[in-house]
N, C-alpha and C positions, 0 to 999 in steps of 0.2 A: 723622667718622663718616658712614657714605653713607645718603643721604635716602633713604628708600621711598616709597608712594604710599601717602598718606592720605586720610579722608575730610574733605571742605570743610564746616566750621560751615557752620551752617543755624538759621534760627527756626524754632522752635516748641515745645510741650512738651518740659520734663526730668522728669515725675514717673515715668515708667515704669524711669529709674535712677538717679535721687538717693536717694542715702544720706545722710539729715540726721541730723549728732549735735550737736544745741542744748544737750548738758550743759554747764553753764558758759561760754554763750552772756551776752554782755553787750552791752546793745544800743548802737546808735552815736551820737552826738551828732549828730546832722542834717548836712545841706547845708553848705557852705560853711566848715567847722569850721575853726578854729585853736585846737586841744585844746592843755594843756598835761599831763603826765604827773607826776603828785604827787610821788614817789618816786625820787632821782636817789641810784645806790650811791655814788655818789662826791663827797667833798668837795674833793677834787684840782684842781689847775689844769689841767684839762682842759677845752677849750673849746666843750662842749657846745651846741647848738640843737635846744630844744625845739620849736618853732614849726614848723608844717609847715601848709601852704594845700594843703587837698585837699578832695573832694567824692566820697562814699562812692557806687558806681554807675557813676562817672567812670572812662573811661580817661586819663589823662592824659599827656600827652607830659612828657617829664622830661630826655629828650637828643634829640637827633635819632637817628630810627630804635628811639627805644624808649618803650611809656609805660607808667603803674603805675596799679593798680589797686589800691585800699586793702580789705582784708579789715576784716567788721566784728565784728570781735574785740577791742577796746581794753580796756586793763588796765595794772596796775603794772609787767607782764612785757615787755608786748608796742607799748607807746606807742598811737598812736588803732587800730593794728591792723595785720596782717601785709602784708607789702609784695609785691605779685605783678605782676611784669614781663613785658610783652610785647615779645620781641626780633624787627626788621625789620617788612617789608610783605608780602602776599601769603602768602608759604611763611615761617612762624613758629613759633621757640623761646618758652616759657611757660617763665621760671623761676620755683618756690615757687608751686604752685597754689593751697596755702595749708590752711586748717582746711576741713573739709567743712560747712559753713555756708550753708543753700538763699540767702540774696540773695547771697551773695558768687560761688557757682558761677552762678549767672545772671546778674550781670555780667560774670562772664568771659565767659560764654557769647554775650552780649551784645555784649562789644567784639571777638570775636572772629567775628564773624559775612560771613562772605564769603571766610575766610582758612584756610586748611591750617597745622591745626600738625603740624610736623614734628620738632618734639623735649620733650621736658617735662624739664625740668632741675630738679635737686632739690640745693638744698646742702648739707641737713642731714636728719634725719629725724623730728627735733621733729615734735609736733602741731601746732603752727600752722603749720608749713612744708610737708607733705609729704602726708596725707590725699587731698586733691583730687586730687592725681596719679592716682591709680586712675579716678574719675568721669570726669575728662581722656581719660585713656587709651581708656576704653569709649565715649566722646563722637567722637573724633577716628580713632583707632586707630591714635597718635603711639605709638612707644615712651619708656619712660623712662630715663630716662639720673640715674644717682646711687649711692652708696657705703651696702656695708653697715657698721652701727659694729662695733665688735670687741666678740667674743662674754665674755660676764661668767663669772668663774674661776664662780663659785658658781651657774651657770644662771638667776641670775635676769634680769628686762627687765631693759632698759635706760630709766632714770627719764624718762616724758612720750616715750615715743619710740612711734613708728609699727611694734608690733610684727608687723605684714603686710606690711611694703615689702617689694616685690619687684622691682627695677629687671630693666626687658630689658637694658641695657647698663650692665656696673659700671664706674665711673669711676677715672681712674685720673689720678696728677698729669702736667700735661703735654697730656693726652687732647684732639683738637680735636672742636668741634661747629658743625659749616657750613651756612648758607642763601644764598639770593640777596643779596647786597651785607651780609653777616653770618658775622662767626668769632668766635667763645667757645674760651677757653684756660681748659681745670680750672688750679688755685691750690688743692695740697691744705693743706688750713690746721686740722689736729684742734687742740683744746682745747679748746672751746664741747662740741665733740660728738668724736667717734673718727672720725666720716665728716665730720666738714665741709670742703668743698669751695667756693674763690671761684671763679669766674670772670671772665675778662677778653675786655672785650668790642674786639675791635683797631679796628676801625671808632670813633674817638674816645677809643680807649685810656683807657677805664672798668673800673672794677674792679667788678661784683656781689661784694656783702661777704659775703650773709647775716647770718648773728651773730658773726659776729668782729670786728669792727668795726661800731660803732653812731654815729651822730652825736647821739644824746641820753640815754646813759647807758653805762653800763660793759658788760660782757659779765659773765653770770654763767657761772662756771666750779663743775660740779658730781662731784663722785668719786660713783660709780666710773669711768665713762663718761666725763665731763669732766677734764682732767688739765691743774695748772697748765704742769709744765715743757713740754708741748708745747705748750701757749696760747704762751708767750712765743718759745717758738720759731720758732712759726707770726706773732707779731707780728713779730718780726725779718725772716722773709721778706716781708711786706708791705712793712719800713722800707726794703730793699735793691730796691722793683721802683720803678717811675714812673709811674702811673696817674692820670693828671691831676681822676677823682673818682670816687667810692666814692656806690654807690647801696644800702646798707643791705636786709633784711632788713625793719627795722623805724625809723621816724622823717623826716627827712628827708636829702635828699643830703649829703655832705662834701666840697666843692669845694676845700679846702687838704687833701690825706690826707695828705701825707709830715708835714709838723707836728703834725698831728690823732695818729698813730699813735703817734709819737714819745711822743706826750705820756699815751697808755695804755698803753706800754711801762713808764714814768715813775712812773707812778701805782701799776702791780703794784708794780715797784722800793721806794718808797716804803712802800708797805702793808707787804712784808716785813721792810722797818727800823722800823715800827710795834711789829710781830711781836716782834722782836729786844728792845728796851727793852721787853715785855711781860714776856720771861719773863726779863729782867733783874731786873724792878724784881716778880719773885715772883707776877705773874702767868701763870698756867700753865693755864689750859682754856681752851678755846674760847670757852661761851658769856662767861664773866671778861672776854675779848678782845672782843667781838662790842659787850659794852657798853660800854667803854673807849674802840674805834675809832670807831664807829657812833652817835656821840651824835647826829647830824644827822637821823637816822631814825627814827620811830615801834617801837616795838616788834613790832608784828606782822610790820617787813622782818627783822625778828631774823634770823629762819631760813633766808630766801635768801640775807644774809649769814654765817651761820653756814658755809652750804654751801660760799663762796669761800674763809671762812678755814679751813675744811677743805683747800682744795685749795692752799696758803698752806701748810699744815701739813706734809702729804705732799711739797711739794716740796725743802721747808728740811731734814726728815729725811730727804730722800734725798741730799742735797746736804750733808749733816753739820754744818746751819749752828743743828739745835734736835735734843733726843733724847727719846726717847717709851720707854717700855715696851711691848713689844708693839705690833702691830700701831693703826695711824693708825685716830682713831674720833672722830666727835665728842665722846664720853665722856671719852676719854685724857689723862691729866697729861703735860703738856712740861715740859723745862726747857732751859738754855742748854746749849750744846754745850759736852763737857769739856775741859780745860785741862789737860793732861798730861804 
């Protein structure tokens, strides 16, 4: 995509265009953290690391040519909080600006201070992802580059999603984004979301994951919007590239990903053979399921579990391998597929 001419960060007040929305603002564990994150979906041999050494404020170098910046938004969702990269030196991509959270946009604001961004990459359009892009964009007067999700049969949103995103530039798979000694390759990768998009960074042949691959917990996959059968499909396309490490969205880096991948390909796999001896053995709803799989978890993750084995559901009835009455609902009785 061809660079324009931007305006160069600069200090000094944001209050004349910050839009702060502290609703469900959870504040950060200090300096120096190594947060652990209570609630892991999976009891899988997936070989998750929680631990992550960061310092909220902090730009932090992570590869050469790129560093992160930790949004301070931690939660069961989100690990110590949303993960915002800064791509190159001088003339610079901002992928995932992140929740619009006043210390958070002031540290961007902050690490980016002497430099032109020149792209704002967005992989997905979650709230913790994608918000700041706007504040970005009126800061800098970077365009945005990112996908819209597919529009819902029944007009409704799309769940937690950034119902204003408006990219200048919609992304597309394949799509390049160029700076001085810096090129980003879109990785359309839906199943987290209808738009998600990795990128790959060639300079060190990195992969930005966003939420499709996480180094400290599973990826929630949510219907309508969220769709397993292209989750897995979009995992397969990560299993078949070479990306020697995966910088997350959310957690810390994954420096083995072809094994790492494999083994949440693994894991879906697994959960559906769960599924199967579920409505075997005359278990046949979801939430029935949710308690049977899910012992490892508290009950209040019920529901963001619930939401995966919804998307579990939908994909085994459309693949003939469970049969529902009527339309797939978290309400809906399953049973095994007929034998005829």
């Amino acid at each position: 995509m061809e660079q324009g001419r931007y305006r160069r960060v600069t200090a000094g007040s944001t209050e004349n265009f910050l839009r702060v929305a502290r609703r469900g603002y959870i504040p950060g564990s200090g300096a120096n953290a190594n947060r652990e994150s209570d609630h892991v979906m999976s009891s899988a041999e997936i070989p998750f690391r929680k631990e992550m050494r960061f310092e909220y404020g902090v730009a932090a170098e992570v590869a050469p040519g790129v560093r992160r910046i930790v949004a301070e938004n931690p939660s069961s969702f989100t690990h110590v909080g949303t993960n915002t990269y800064v791509v190159g030196t001088g003339e610079v991509a901002v992928i995932d600006p992140g929740p619009m959270i006043e210390e958070h946009v002031e540290n961007i604001k902050a690490a980016l201070e002497g430099e032109t961004v020149t792209h704002i990459v967005v992989t997905h359009t979650h709230m913790d992802h994608s918000p700041a892009s706007d504040w970005l964009k009126e800061l800098t007067g970077a365009p945005i580059v990112g996908a819209l999700p597919r529009p819902q049969g029944d007009g409704k949103a799309v769940e937690a999603s950034q119902e204003n995103f408006a990219p200048d530039t919609e992304i597309t798979d394949g799509a390049e984004i160029s700076g001085p000694g810096w090129t980003l390759d879109a990785v359309f990768t839906p199943g987290h979301m209808s738009n998600h998009h990795c990128f790959r960074l060639r300079e060190g042949n990195i992969l930005f994951s966003g939420d499709h691959v996480m180094g400290w917990n599973t990826t929630i996959v949510s219907p309508p919007d969220g769709n397993m059968r292209e989750y897995l499909d979009s995992l397969r396309v990560c299993i078949a590239r070479d990306e020697v490490m995966y910088l997350p969205g959310h957690g810390p880096e994954i420096k083995k990903p072809a094994p790492f991948v494999r083994a949440y390909l693994n894991h879906r796999m697994m959960r559906e053979g769960e599924i199967a001896k579920c409505l075997e053995s005359g278990t046949t709803t979801i939430a029935e399921m949710v308690r049977r799989m899910y012992t490892h978890l508290p009950e209040k993750m019920y529901g963001p579990a619930s939401r995966s084995v919804l998307a579990h559901m939908e994909h085994m009835v459309e693949t003939n391998r469970a049969e529902c009455d009527g339309p797939v609902t978290l309400e809906s009785v399953f049973a095994p597929p007929s034998r005829v």
